[in-house]
Steps between C-alpha positions, in 0.01 A plus 500: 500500500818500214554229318820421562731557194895305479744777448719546203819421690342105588431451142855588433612281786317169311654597179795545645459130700381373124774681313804322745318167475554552114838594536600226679356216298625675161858528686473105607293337188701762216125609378527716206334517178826550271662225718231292365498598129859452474551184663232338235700675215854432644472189668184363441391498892132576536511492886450850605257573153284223719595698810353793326175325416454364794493851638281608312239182488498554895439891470190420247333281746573689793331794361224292369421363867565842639245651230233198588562574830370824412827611741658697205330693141801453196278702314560827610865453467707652201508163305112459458407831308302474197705719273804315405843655369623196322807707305560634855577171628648390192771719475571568914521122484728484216709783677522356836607168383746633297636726794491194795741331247752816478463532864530138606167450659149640569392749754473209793844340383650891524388530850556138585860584414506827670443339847785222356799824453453534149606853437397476139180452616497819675577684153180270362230616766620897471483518122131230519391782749546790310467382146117398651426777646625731140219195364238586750502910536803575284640514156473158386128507675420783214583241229319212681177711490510613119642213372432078634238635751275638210483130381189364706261239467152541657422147612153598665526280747778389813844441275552158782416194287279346633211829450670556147442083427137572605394747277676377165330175576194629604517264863421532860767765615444386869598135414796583349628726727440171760655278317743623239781657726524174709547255193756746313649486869553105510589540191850706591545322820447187310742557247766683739456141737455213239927508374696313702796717449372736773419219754866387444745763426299780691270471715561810682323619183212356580461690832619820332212472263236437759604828717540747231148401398366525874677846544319634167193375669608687806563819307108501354384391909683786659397804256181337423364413782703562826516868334187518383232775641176484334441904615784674635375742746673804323440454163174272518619278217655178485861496581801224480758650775847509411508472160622738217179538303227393741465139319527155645824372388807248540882498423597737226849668470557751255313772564590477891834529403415863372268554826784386698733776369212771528442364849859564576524834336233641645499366808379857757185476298279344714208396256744221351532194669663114471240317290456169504707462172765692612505276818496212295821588280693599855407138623632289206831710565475431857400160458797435271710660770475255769475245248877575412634602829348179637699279231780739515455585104503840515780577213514841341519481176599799242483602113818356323537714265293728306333295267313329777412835645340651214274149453388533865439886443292458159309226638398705809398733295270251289368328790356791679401654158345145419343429774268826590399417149410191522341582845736232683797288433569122594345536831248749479350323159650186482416403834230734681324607108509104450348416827195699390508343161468837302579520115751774544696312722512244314609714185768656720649178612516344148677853365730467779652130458498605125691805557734295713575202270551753224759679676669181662521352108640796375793494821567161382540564134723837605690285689530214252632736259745646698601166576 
């Protein structure tokens, strides 16, 4: 008898289910990365930074019990190789942080405030799509290759930390693999929980943190094990259904913004199909949808002039440039990379809140001076 195999189209129906429960918390908590950053540096607010690493001290534990569960294998994912383009991540990094600042947000704030009426945002997702897709298979991919990509470390081992902590220090890698990713977990949630600024002023916060974290783990349960066929009967090889490159994986954003478009362009040809990233990214804008018609703040909102246009248009163009090179963005590294605790990601997310505060100083001494 068969085994029987989940189709492609209920894959995309849990990312989709994943993807709206993400855009509504984001819409009702105001989760966003560049939110974060710049309330620290304009106001001095560390609420949603501890929203942030709440999220992602949930995510690392989650996938730690899914992983001793033996329910889901991080290691074949795209975040656990053991060649590692540090200048890759570097420099996407540095790129998409500058470009979320131009644009006014990350990939999950653009869709967030897609599903809220923001017509800017609309501008922000085309020109993310395309400039990725020009970074995966077009011009700017050409450069990628011959230039940051040829910058490679080989670690000779797993690039998470835990297996690159065991062989520089010559230890058990089995014990640290058990142990490591739950105290560096405590450790976030710990310091995300222990202010009482977010117990007082926001404790919607706290909530916010807790589900982003759980949907990440979500992500990694549906492609990684709900999808997950040890021999598919056509191709007698292991398979993860629904995905875009036959890994397990979680929420990531830029490069199904370029799938999305392809999807939609070439739509009659029947060997392309919703992913579960693609399904994902339609769900936060969904999500954020109801969110707004349900608090009746839908509001379209427009470019005032042209300066504002051409900072939303360059930084599209950086983000989706940025993050194919850095092989995810605030969500696909910050969060999902993080949750597997892999040295790229980790690279990626430090170049992006650098990239970010660099660009946010220099709007502030622009507009000091013009003052």
């Amino acid at each position: 008898m068969d085994t029987p195999i989940i189709s492609v189209g209920a894959i995309a129906a849990l990312g989709f289910g994943l993807g709206t429960a993400f855009g509504l918390v984001g819409a009702r908590t105001h989760f966003c990365t560049l939110g974060a950053i710049s309330d620290i540096l304009n106001i001095g607010s560390w609420t949603r930074m501890r929203m942030w690493l709440l999220a992602i001290g949930v995510a690392i534990l989650g996938v730690w019990a899914l992983e001793l569960a033996g329910l889901v294998s991080t290691s074949r994912s795209l975040y656990s190789g053991n060649r590692l383009p540090w200048l890759s991540h570097l420099v996407g990094g540095l790129l998409f942080g500058v470009g979320m600042t131009l644009a006014s947000g990350c990939t999950s704030k653009t869709l967030i405030r897609l599903g809220g009426g923001n017509l800017k945002s609309v501008l922000v997702f085309l020109v993310v799509g395309i400039s990725a897709y020009m970074t995966l298979k077009g011009l700017f991919g050409v450069w990628r290759t011959a230039t940051v990509d040829q910058v490679v470390i080989d670690l000779g081992t797993s690039q998470e930390l835990p297996t690159l902590f065991a062989t520089w220090m010559g230890a058990d890698a089995a014990v640290l693999n058990r142990w490591l990713p739950p105290l560096i977990g405590l450790a976030l949630v710990f310091a995300a929980l222990v202010s009482r600024e977010i117990w007082r002023d926001e404790p919607s916060a706290i909530a916010g943190g807790l589900l982003i974290g759980l949907i990440v783990v979500g992500g990694w349960y549906v492609t990684g094990h709900i999808g997950f066929v040890e021999e598919h009967p056509e191709t007698l090889e292991a398979a993860y259904i629904g995905t875009q490159a036959n890994r397990p994986e979680s929420l990531s954003l830029v490069a199904p913004f370029a799938y999305t478009l392809e999807l939609l362009m070439f739509w009659s040809d029947k060997s392309r199909h919703i992913t579960f990233g693609i399904a994902t990214a339609i769900g936060m804008v969904a999500g954020a949808l109801v969110w707004a018609l349900a608090t009746r703040s839908w509001r379209e909102e427009v470019f005032p002039d042209g300066t504002d246009f051409r900072r939303h248009l360059l930084g599209g163009v950086f983000m989706g440039a940025g993050g194919v090179t850095a092989l995810g963005c605030t969500v696909g590294q910050g969060l999902t990379g993080l949750s597997t605790l892999s040295l790229g990601a980790l690279i990626t997310t430090v170049a992006i809140i650098a990239g970010c505060v660099i660009t946010m100083k220099i709007d502030l001494w622009r507009m000091m001076r013009e003052a």
